[in-house]
Z-matrix of the N, CA and C atoms (Angstrom, degrees):
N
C 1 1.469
C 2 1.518 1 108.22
N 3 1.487 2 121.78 1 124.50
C 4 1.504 3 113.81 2 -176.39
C 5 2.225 4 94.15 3 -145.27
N 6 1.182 5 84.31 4 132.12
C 7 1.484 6 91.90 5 -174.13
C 8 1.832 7 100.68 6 -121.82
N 9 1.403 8 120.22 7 140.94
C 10 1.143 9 138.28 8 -111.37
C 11 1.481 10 120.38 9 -154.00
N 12 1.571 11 150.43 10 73.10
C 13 1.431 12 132.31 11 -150.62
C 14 1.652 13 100.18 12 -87.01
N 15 1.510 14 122.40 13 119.09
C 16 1.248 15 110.69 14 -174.20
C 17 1.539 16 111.11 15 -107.42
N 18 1.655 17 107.60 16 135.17
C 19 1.225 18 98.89 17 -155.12
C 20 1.824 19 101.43 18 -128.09
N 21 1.226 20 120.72 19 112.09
C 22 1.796 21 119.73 20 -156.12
C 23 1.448 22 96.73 21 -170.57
N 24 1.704 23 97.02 22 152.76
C 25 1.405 24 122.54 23 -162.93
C 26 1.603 25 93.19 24 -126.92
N 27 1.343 26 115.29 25 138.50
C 28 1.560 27 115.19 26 172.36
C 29 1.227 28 100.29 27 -145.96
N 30 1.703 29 108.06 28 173.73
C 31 1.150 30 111.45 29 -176.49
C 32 1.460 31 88.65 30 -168.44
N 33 1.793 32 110.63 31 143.84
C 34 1.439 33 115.04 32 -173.11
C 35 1.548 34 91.98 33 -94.42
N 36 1.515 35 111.98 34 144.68
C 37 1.423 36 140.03 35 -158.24
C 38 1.826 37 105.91 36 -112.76
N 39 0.999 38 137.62 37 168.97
C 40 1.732 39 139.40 38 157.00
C 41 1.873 40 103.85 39 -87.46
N 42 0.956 41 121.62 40 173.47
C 43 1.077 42 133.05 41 154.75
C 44 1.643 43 104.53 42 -47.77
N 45 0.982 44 106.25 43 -82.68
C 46 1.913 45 113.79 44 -168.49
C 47 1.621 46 93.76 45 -49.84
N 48 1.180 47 136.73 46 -69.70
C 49 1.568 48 106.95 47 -174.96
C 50 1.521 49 127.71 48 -81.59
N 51 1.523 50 107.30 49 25.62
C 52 1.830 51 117.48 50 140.87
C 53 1.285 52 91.64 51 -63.14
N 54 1.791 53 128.55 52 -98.61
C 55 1.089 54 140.35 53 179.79
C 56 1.824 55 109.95 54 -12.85
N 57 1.174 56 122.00 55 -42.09
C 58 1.435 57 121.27 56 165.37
C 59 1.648 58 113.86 57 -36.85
N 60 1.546 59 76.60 58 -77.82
C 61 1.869 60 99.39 59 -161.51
C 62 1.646 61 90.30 60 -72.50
N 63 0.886 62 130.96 61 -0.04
C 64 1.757 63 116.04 62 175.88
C 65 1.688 64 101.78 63 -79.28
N 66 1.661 65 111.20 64 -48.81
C 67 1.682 66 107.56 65 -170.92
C 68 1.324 67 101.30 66 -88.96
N 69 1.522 68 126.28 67 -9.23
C 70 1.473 69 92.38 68 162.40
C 71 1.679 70 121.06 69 -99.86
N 72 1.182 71 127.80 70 -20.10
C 73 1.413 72 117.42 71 153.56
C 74 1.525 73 128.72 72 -74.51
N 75 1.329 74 113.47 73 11.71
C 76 1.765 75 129.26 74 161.74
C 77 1.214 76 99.86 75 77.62
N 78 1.751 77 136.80 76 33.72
C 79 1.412 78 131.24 77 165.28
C 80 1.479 79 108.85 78 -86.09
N 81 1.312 80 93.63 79 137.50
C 82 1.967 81 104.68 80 -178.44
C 83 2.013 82 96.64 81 -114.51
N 84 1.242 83 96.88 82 143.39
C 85 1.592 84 116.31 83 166.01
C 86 1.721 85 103.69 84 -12.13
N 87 1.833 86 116.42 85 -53.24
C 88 1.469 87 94.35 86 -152.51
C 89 1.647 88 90.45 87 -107.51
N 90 1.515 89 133.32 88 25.74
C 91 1.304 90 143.39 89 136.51
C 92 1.932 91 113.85 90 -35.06
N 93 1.279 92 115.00 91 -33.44
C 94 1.461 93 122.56 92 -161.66
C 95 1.754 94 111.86 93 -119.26
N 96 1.340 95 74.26 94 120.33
C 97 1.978 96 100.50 95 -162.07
C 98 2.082 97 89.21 96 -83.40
N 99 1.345 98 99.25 97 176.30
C 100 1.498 99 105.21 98 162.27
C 101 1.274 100 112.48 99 -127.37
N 102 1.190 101 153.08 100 143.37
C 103 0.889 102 167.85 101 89.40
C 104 1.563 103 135.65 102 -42.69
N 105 1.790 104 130.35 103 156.90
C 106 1.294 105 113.08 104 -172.28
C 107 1.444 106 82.20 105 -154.59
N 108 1.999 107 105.91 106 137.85
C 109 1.099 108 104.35 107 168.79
C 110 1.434 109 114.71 108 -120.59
N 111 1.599 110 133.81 109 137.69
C 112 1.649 111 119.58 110 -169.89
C 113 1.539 112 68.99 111 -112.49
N 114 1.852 113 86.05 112 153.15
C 115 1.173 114 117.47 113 168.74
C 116 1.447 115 135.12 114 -130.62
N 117 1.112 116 141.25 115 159.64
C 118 1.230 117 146.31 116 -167.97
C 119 1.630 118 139.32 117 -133.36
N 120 1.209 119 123.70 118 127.12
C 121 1.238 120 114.96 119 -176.02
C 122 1.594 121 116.09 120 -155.06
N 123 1.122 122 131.82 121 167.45
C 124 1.417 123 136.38 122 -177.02
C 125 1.941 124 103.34 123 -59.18
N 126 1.229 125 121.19 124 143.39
C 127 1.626 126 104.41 125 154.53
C 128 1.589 127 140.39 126 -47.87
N 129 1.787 128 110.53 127 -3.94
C 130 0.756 129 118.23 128 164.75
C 131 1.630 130 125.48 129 -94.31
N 132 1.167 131 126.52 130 -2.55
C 133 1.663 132 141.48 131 -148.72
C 134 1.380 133 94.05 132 68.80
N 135 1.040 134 166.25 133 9.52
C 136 1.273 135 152.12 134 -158.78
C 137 1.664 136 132.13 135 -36.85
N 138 1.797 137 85.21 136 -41.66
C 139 1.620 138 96.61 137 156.75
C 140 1.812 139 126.20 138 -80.53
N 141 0.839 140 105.64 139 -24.92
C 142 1.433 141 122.20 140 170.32
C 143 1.296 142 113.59 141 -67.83
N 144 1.530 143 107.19 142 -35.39
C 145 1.638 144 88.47 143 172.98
C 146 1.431 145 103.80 144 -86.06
N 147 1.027 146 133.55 145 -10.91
C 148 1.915 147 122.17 146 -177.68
C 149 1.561 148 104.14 147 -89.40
N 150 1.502 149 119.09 148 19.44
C 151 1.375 150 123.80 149 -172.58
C 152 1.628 151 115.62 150 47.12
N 153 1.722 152 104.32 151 66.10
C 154 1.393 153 91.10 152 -168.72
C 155 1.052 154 85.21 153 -161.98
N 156 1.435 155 129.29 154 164.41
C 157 1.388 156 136.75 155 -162.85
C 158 1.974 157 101.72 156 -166.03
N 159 1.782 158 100.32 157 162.94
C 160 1.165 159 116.36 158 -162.94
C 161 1.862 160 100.87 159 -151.28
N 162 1.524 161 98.12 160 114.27
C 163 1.382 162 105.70 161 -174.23
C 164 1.523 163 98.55 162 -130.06
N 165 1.168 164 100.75 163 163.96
C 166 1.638 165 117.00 164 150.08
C 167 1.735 166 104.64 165 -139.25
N 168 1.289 167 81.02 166 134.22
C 169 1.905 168 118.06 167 -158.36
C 170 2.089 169 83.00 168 -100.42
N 171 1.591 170 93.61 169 114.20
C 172 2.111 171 95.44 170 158.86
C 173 1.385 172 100.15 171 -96.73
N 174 1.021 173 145.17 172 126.77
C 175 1.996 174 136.55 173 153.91
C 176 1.501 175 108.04 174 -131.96
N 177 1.096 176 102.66 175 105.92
C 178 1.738 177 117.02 176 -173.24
C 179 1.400 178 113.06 177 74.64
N 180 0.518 179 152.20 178 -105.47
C 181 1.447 180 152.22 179 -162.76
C 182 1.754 181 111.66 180 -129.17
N 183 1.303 182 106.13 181 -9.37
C 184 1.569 183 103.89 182 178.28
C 185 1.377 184 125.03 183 -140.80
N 186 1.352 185 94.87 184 169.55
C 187 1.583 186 108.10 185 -136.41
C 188 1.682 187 112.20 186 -93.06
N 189 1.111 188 136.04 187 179.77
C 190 1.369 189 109.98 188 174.61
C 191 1.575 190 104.33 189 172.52
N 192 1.483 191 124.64 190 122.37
C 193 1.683 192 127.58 191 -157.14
C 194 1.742 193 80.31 192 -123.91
N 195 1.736 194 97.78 193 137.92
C 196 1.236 195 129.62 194 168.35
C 197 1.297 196 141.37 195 -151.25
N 198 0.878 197 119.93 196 125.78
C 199 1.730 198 139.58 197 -163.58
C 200 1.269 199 115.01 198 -101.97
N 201 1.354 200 120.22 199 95.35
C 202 1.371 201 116.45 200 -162.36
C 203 1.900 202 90.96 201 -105.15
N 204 1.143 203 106.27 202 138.93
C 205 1.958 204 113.92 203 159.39
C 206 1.100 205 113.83 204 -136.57
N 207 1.860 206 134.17 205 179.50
C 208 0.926 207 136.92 206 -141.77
C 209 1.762 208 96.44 207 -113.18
N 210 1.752 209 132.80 208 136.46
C 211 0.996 210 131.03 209 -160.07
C 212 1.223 211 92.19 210 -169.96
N 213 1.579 212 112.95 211 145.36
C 214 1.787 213 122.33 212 -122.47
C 215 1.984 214 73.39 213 -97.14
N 216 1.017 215 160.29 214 -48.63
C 217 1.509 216 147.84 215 108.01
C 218 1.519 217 107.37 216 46.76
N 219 1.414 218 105.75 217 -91.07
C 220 1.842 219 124.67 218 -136.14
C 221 1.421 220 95.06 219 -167.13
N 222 1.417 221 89.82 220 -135.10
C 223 1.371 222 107.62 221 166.76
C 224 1.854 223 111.67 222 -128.50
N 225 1.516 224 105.84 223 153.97
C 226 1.799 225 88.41 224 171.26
C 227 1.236 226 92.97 225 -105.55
N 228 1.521 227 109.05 226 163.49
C 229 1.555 228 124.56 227 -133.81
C 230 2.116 229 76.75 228 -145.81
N 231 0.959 230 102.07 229 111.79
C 232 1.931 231 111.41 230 166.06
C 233 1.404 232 114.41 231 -125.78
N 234 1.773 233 111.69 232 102.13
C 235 1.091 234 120.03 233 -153.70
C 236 1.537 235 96.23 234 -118.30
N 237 1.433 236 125.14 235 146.46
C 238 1.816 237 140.95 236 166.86
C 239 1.645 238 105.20 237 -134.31
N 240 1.806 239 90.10 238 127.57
C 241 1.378 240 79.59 239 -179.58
C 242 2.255 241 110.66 240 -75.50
N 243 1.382 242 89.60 241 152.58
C 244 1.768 243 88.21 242 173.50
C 245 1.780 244 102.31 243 -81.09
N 246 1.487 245 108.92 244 171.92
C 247 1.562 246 109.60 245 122.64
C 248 1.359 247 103.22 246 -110.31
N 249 1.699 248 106.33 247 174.25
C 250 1.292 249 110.04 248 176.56
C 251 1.168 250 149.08 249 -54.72
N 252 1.876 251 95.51 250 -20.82
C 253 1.861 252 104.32 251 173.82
C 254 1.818 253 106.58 252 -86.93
N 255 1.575 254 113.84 253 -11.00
C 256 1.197 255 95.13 254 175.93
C 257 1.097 256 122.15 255 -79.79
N 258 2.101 257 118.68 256 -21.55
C 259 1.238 258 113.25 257 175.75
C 260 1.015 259 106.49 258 -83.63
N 261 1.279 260 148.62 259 -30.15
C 262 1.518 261 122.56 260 166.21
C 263 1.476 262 128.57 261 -60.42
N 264 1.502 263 112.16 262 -12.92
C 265 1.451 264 108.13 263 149.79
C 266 1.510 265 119.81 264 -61.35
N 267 1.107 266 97.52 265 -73.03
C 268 1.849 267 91.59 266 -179.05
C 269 1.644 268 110.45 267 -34.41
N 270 1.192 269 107.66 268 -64.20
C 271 1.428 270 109.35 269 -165.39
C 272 1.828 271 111.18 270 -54.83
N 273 1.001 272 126.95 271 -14.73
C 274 1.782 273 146.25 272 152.75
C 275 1.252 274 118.63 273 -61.87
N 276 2.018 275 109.59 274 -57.91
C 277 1.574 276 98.62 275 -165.75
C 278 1.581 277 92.68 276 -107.47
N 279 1.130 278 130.96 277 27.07
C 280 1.507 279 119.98 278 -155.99
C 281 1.911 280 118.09 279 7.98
N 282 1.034 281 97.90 280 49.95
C 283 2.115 282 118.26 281 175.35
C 284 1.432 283 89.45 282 -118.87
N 285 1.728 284 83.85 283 136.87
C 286 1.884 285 102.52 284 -166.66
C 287 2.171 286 69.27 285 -109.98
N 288 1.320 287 110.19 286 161.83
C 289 0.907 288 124.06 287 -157.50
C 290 1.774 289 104.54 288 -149.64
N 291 1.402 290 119.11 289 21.82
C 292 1.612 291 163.87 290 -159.25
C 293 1.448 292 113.53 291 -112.12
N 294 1.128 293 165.59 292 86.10
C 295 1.518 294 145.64 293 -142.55
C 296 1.849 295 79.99 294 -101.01
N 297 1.438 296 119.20 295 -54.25
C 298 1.816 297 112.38 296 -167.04
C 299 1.831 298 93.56 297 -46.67
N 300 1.189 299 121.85 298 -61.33
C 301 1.366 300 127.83 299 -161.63
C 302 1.180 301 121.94 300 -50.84
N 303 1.637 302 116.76 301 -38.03
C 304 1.496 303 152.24 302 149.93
C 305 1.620 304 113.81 303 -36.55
N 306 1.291 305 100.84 304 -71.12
C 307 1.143 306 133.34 305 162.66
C 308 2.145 307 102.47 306 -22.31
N 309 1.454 308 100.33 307 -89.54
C 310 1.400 309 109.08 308 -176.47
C 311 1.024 310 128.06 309 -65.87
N 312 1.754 311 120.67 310 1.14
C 313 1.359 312 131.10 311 162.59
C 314 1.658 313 130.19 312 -68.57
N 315 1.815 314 83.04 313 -45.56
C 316 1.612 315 114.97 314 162.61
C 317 1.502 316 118.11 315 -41.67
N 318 1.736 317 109.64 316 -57.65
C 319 0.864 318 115.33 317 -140.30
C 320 1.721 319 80.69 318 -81.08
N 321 1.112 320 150.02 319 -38.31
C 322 1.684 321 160.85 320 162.50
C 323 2.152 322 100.42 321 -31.98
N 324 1.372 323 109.23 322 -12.28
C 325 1.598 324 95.58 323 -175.59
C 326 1.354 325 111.68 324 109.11
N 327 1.738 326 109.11 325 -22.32
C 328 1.446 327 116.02 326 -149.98
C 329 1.591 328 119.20 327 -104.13
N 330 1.529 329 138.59 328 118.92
C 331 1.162 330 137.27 329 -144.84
C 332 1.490 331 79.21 330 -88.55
N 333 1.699 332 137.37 331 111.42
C 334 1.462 333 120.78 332 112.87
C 335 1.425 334 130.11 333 25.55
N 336 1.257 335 115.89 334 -77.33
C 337 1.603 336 118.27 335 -173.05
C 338 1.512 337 118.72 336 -58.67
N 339 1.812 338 113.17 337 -17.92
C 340 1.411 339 94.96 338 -174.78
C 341 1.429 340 102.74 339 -113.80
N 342 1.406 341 108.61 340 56.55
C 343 1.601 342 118.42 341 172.86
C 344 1.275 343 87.25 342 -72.80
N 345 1.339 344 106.94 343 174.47
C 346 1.327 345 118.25 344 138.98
C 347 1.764 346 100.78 345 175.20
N 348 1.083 347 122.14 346 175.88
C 349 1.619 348 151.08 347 -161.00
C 350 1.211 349 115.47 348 -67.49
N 351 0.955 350 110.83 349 101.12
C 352 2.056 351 117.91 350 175.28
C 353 1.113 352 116.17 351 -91.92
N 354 1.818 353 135.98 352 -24.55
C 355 1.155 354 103.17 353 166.37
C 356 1.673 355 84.41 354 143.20
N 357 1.447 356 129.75 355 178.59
C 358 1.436 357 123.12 356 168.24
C 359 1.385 358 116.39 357 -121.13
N 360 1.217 359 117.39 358 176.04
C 361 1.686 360 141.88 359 168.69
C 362 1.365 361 121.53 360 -112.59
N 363 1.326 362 137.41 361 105.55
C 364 1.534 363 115.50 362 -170.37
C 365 1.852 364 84.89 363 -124.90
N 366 1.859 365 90.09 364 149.09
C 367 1.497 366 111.66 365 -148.65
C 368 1.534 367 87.29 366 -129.60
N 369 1.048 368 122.64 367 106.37
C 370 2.035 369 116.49 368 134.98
C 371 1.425 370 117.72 369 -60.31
N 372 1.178 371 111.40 370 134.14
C 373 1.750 372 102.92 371 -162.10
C 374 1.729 373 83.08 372 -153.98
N 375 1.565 374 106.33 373 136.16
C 376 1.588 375 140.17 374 178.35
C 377 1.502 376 106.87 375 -124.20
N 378 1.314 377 107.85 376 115.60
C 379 1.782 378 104.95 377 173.17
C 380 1.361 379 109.91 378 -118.11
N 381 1.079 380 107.56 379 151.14
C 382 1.668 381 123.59 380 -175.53
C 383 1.125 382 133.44 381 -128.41
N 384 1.349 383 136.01 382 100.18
C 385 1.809 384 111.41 383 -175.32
C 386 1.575 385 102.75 384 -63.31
N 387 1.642 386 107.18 385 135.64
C 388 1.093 387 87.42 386 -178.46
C 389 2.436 388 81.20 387 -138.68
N 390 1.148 389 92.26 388 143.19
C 391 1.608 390 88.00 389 -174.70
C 392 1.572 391 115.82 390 58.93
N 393 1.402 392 106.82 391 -122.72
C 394 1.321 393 117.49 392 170.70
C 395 1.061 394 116.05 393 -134.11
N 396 1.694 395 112.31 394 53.31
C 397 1.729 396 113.83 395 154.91
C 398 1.973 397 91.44 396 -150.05
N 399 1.140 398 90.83 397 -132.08
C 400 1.827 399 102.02 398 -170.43
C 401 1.552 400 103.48 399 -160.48
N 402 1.491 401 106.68 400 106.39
C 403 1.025 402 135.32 401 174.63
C 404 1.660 403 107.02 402 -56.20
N 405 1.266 404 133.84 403 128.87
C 406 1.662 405 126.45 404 179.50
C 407 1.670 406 111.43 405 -133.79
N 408 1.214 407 110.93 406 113.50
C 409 1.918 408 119.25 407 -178.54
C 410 1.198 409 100.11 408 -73.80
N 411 1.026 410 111.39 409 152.91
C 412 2.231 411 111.90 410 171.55
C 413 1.353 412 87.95 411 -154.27
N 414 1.247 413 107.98 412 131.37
C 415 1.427 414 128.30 413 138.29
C 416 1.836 415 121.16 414 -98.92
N 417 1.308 416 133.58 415 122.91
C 418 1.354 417 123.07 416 -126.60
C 419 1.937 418 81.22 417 -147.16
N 420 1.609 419 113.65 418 125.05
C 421 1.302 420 99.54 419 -175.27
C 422 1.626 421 79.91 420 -140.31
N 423 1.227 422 118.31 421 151.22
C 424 1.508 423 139.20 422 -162.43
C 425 1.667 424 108.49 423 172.33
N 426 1.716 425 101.30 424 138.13
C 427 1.222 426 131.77 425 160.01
C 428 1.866 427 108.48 426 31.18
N 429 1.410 428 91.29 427 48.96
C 430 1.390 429 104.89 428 -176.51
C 431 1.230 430 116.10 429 95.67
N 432 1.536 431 125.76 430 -43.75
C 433 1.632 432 121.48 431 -178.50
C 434 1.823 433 108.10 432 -66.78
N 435 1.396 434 77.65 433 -175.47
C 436 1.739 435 105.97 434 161.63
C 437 1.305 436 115.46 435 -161.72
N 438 1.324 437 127.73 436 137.82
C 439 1.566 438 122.55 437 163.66
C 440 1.381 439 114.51 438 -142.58
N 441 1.187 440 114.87 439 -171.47
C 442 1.812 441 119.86 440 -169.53
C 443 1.337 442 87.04 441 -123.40
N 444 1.932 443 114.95 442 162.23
C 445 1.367 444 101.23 443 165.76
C 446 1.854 445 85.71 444 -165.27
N 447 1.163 446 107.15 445 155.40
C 448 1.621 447 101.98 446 -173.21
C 449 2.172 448 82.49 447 -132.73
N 450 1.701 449 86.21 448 128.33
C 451 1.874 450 111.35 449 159.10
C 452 0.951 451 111.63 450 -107.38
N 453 1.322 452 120.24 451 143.42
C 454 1.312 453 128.85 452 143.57
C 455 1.621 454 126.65 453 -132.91
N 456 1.716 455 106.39 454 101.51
C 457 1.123 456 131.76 455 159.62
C 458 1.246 457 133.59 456 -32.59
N 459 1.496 458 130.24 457 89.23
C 460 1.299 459 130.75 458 148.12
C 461 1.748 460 153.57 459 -90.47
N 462 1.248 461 125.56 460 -157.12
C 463 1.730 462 122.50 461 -177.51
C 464 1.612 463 66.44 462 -128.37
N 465 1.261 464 140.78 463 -63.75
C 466 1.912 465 134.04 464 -136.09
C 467 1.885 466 86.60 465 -94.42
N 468 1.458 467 106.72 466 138.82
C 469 1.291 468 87.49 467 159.59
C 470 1.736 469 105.05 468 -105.85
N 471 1.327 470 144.89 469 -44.65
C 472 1.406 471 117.82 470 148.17
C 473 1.242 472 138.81 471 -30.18
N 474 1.097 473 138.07 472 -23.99
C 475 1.327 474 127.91 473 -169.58
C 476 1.958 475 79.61 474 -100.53
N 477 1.633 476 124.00 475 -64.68
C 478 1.315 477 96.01 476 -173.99
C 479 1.583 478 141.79 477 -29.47
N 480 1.889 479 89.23 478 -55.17
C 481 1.666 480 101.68 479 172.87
C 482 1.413 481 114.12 480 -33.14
N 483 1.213 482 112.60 481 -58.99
C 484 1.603 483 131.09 482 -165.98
C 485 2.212 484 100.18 483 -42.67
N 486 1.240 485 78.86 484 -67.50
C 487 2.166 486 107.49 485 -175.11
C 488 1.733 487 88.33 486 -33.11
N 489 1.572 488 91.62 487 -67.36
C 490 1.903 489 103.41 488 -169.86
C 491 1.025 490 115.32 489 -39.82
N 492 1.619 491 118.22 490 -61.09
C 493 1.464 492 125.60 491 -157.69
C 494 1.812 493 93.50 492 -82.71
N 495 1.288 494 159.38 493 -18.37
C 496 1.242 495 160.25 494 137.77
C 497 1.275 496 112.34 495 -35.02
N 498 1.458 497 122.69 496 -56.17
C 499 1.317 498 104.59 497 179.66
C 500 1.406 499 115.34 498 -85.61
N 501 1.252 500 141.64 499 -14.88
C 502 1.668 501 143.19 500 146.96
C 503 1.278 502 82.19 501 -28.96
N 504 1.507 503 117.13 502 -116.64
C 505 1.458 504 141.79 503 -165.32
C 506 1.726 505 110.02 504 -11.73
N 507 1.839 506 122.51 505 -45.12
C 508 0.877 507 113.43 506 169.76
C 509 1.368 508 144.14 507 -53.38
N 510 1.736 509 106.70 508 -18.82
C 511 1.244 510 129.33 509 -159.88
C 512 1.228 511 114.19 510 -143.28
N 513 1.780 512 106.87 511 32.70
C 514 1.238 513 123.87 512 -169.29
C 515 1.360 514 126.72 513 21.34
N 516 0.976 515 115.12 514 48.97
C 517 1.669 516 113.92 515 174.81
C 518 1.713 517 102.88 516 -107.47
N 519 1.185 518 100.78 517 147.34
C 520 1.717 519 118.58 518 -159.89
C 521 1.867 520 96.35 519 -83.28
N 522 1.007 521 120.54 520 158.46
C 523 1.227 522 133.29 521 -175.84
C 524 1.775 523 104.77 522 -112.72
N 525 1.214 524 98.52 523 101.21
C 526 1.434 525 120.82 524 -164.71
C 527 1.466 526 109.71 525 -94.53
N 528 1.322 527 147.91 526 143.02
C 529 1.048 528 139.35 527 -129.35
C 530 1.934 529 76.51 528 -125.39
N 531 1.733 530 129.21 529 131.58
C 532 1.454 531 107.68 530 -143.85
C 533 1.913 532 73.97 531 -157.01
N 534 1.516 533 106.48 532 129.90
C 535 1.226 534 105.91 533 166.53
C 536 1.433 535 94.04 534 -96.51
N 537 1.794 536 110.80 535 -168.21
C 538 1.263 537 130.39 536 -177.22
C 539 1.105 538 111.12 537 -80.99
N 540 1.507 539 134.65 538 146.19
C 541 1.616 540 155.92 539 166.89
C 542 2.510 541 88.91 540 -33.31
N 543 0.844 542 97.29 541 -55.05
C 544 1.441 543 84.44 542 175.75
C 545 1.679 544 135.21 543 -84.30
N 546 1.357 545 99.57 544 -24.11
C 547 1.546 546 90.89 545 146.61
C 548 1.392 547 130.55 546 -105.64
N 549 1.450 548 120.28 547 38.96
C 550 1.466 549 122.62 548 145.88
C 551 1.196 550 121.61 549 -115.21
N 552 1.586 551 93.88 550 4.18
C 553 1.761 552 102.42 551 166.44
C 554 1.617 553 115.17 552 -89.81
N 555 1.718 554 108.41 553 -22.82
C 556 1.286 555 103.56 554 -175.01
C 557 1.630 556 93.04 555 -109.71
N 558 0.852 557 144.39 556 21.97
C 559 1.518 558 148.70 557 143.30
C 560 1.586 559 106.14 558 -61.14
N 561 1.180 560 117.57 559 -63.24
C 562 1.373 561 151.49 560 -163.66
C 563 1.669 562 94.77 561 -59.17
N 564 1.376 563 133.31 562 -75.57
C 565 0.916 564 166.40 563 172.64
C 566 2.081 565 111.26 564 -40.49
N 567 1.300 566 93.85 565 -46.26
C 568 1.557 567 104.69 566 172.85
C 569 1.251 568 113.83 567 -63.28
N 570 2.132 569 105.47 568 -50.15
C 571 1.037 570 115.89 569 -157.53
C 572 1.418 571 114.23 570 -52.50
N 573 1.474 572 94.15 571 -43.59
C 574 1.610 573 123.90 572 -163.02
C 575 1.753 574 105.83 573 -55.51
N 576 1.389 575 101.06 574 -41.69
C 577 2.020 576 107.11 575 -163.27
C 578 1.748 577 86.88 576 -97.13
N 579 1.019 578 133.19 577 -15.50
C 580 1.786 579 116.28 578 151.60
C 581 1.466 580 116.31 579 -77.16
N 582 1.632 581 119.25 580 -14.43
C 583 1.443 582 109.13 581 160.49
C 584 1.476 583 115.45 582 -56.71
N 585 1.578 584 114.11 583 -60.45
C 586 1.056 585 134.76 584 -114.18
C 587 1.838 586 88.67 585 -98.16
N 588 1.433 587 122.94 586 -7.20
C 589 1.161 588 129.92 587 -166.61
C 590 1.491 589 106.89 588 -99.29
């Protein structure tokens, strides 16, 4: 169990300024791994409305459950590593099987038991040291979409902001007003089951 203050600036990108920011931070095509994250939430968003979310992250061969909430920081980040038959349990019974994780769901209002499975996100992702944080490419395909989105990960959040918003501006790319990889999945996802009703 390792809990985590995560502290990063993003901004969703076009295709052509991926291809930008790829030749000027020196990322090539086989720089970008895949990864897939399924996610979870009550039938109501329940976690979504407490600004908080519940994934399990696959990247290479291993497994990994996280509980992200809102913290005057970032976000705090409550991570267990899986093996693979446990995430395919969860992802079956949507039952976290975690008592801390359990635990901080509770403490949100929210019963545990009526998790269950929304569906996944799979990410091509390029990281870079770039200054003094780590620059991250995503290509991000879900529930029919796709988009691009460029992070950059820091410890400072002033001095990061500063790095971030410099290299936008350097490479003229517009500063786009950009939620998180999980709430444009459950945007996406809402939209769809208010179509479909």
């Amino acid at each position: 169990m390792s809990k985590n203050i995560e502290i990063e600036f993003k901004n969703m990108i076009t295709k052509d300024e991926l291809l930008t920011l790829m030749k000027f931070l020196g990322i090539d095509e086989q720089d970008f791994t895949e990864q897939v994250n399924h996610y979870f939430d009550t039938p109501e968003f329940s976690l979504k409305t407490h600004g908080s979310a519940l994934r399990i992250r696959r990247k290479n061969e291993s497994f990994e459950i996280t509980l992200k909430q809102p913290h005057p920081e970032g976000l705090l980040e409550t991570n267990e590593n899986l093996t693979a038959p446990e995430a395919q349990q969860i992802i079956k019974t949507g039952k976290i099987p975690f008592e801390q994780i359990k635990k901080a769901i509770e403490e949100m209002g929210i019963n545990p038991d009526n998790l269950q499975y929304f569906g996944s996100l799979s990410t091509t992702r390029a990281e870079k040291k770039y200054l003094n944080g780590l620059a991250v490419l995503d290509h991000s395909r879900y529930l029919n979409k796709e988009d691009f989105e460029i992070e950059y990960e820091v410890g400072k959040r002033e001095e990061g902001e500063s790095i971030f918003l410099n290299l936008l501006k350097q490479l003229n790319i517009p500063v786009r007003k950009t939620e998180n990889k999980i709430k444009r999945f459950y945007n996406e996802k809402y939209r769809q089951q208010k179509e479909s009703q």
